[in-house]
FIDOLO-374051 format. One record per residue: residue number from 0; residue in one letter; x, y, z of N, C-alpha, C in turn. Coordinates in pm, 1 decimal. Each point is the difference from the previous one (the first is absolute). Layout:
N
{atom NUM "A" {X Y Z} {X Y Z} {X Y Z}}
...
END
This chain:
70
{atom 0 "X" {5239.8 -7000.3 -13609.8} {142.7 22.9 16.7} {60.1 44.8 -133.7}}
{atom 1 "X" {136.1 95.8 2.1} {6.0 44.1 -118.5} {100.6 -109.4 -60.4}}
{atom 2 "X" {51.3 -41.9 -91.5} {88.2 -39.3 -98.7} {105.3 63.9 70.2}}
{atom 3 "X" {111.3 -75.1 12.7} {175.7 -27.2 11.7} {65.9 123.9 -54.2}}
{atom 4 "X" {-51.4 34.3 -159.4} {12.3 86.3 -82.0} {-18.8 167.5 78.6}}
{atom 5 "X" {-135.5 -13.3 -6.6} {-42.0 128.7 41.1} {90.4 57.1 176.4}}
{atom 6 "X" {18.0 -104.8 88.1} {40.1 62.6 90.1} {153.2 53.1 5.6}}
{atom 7 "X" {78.5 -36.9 -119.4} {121.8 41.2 10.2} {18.1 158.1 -111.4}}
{atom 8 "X" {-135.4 1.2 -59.7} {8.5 94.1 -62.0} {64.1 140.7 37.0}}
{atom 9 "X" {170.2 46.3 -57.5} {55.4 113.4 39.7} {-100.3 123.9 -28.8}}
{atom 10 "X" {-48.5 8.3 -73.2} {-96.4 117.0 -80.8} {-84.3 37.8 119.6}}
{atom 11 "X" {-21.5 148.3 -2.8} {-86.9 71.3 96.9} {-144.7 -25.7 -58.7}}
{atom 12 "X" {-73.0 36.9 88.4} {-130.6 -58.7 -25.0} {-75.6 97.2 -128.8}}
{atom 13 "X" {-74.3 -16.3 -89.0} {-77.5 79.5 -78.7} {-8.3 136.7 68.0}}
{atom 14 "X" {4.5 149.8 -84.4} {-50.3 93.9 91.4} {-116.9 20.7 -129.8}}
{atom 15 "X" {-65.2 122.0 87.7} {-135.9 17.3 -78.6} {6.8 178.3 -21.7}}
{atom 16 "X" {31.3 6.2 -113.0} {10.5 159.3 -34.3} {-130.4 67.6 56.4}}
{atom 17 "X" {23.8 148.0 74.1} {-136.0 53.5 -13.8} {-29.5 151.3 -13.0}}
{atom 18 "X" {-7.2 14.2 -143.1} {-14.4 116.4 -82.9} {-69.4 80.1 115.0}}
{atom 19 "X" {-75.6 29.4 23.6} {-69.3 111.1 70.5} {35.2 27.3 157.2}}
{atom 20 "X" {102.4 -111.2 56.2} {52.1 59.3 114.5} {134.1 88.9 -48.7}}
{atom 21 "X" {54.8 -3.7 -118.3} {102.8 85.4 -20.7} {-4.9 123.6 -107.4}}
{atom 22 "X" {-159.7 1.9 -37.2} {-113.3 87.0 -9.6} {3.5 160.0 123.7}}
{atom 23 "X" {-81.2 -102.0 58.6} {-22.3 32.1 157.0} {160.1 106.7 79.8}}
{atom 24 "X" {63.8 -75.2 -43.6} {131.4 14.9 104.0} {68.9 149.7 -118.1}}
{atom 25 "X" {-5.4 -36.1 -128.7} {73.1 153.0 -52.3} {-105.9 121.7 52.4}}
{atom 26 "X" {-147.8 -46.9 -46.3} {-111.7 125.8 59.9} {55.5 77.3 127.0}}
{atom 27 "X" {32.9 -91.4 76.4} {-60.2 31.8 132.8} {141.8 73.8 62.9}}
{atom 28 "X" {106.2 -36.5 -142.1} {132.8 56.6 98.6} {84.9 132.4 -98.6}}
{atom 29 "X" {-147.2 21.2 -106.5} {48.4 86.1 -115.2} {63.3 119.4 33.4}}
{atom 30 "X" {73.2 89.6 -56.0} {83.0 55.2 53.5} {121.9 -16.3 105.0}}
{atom 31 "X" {-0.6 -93.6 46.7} {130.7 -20.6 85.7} {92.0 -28.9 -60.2}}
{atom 32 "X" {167.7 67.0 67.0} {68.6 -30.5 -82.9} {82.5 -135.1 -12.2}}
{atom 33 "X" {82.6 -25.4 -145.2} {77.6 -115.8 47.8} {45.2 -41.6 128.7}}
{atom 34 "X" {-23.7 -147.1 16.9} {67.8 -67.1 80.5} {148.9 10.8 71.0}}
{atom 35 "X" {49.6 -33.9 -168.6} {170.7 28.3 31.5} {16.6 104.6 -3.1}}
{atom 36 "X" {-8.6 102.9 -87.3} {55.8 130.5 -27.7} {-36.1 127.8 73.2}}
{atom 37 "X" {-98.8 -55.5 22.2} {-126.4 133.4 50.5} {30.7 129.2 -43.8}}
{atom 38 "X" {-0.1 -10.3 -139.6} {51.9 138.7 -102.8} {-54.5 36.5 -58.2}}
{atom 39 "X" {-111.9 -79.0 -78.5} {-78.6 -80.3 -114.7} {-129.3 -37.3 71.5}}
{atom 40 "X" {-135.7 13.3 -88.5} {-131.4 -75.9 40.9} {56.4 -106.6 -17.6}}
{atom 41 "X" {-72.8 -89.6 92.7} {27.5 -148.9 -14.1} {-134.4 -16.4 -74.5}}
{atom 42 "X" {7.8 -117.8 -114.6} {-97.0 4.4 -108.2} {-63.2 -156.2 -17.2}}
{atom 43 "X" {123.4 -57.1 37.5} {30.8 -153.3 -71.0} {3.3 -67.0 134.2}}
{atom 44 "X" {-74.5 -144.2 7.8} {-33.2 -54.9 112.4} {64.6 -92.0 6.6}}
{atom 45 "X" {71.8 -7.2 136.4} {146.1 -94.6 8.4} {-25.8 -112.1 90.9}}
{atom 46 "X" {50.9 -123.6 -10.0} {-66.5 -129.5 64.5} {173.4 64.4 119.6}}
{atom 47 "X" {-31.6 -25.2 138.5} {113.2 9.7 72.2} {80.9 -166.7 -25.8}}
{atom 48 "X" {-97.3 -71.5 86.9} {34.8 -127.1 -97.7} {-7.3 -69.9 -103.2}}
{atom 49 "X" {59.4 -26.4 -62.3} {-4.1 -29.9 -124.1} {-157.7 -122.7 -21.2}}
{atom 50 "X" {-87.9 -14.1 -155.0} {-88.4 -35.7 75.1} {46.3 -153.4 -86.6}}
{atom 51 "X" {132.5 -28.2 -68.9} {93.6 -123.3 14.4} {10.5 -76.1 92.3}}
{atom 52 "X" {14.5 117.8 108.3} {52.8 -73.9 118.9} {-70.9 -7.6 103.2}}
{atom 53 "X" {-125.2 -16.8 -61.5} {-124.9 -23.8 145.9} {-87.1 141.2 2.8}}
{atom 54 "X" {70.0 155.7 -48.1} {-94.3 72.4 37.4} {-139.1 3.7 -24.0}}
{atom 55 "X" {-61.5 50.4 41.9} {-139.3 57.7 -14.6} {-47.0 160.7 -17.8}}
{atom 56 "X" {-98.2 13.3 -73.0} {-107.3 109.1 -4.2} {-31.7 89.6 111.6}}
{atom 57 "X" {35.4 -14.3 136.7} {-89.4 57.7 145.8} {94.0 105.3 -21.7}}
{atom 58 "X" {-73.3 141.9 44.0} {106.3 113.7 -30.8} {106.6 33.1 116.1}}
{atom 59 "X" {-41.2 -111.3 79.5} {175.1 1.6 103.3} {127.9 -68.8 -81.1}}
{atom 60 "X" {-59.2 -39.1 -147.4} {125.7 -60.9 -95.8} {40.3 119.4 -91.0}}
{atom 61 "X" {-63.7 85.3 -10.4} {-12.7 127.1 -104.3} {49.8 117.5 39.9}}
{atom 62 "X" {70.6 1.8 -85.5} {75.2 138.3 -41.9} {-24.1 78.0 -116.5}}
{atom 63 "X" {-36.2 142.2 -21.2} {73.4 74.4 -124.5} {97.5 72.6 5.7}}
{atom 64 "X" {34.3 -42.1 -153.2} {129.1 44.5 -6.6} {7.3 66.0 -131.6}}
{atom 65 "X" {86.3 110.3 -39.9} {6.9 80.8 -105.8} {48.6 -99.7 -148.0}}
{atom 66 "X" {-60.1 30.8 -115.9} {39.0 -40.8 -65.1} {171.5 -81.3 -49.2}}
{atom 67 "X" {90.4 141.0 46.5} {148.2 -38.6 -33.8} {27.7 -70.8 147.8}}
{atom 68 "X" {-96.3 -13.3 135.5} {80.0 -92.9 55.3} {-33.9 -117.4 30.6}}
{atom 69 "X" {-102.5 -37.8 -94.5} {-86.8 -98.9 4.0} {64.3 -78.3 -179.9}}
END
C-alpha cells in the first residue's frame, strides 16, 4: 500500500523524455510546413501538450512549427 503522502500527491506522474521519437517525428514530417502559419518550414518540434502538463513524446502530441512561431 502506498504512504498517505504519495496518494495525495498533486504532481503529474514522472514523464520519460524520448529523444529519438522526436528524432523520428521531424524526419518523417521534414519539409512540411508550419503548424500555425503554414508560411514557413516547420523546423522546431512542438509538444501540443505541454509536456508540464502531462504531455508526451507519441507524434499525435507533435507539431512543427517555424522558428518565429514556435
Amino acid at each position: 500500500m502506498l504512504p498517505q503522502a504519495a496518494m495525495s500527491d498533486p504532481r503529474p506522474p514522472k514523464r520519460v523524455k524520448d529523444p529519438d521519437a522526436l528524432r523520428r517525428f521531424r524526419l518523417e514530417n521534414l519539409g512540411e510546413p508550419c503548424f500555425d502559419c503554414e508560411l514557413r518550414p516547420g523546423t522546431e518540434v512542438h509538444h501540443i501538450t505541454f509536456r508540464s502538463q502531462g504531455g508526451n513524446d507519441e507524434a499525435s502530441n507533435l507539431a512543427l512549427l517555424c522558428s518565429s512561431c514556435h
